[in-house]
C-alpha positions in Angstrom: 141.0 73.5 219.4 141.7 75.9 216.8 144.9 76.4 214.6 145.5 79.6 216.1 145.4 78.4 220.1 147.9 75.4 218.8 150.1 77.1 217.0 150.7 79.4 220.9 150.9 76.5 222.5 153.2 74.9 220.5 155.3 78.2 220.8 154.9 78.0 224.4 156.5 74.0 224.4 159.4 75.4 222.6 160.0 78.4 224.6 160.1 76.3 227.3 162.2 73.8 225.5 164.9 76.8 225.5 164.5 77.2 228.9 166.1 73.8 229.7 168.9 74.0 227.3 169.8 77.5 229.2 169.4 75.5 232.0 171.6 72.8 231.1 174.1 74.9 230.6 174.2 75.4 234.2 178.0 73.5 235.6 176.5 73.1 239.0 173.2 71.1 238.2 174.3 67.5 239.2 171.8 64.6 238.7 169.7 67.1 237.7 171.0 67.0 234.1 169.7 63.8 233.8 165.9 65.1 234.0 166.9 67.6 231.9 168.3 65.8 229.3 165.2 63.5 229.5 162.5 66.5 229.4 164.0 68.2 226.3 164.1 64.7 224.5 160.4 64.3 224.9 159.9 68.0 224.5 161.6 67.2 221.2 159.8 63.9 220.1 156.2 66.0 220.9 157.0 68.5 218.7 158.3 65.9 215.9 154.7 64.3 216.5 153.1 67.3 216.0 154.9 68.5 212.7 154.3 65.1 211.4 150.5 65.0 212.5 149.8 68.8 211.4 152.2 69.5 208.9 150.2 72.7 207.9 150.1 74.3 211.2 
């Protein structure tokens, strides 16, 4: 995979990322929060991984 295709679909993770914060924002979302909370912590540790594996990219 090139730099170029990485970098997008890293940008992609992180829109996505945003998503779920907007999301958890939400007063109504129940247990649902929990999965939420979860998703953007992994969300978070991937992109921590990646910046630490390609810290040129």
């Amino acid at each position: 995979m090139n730099p170029d295709t990485l970098q997008e679909r890293i940008a992609l993770i992180q829109g996505k990322r945003e998503a779920l914060v907007r999301l958890l924002e939400q007063p109504d979302l129940g247990t649902l929060r929990i999965d939420v909370n979860q998703a953007i912590e992994e969300i978070d540790d991937l992109l921590d991984e990646f910046k630490q594996t390609f810290p040129d990219v």
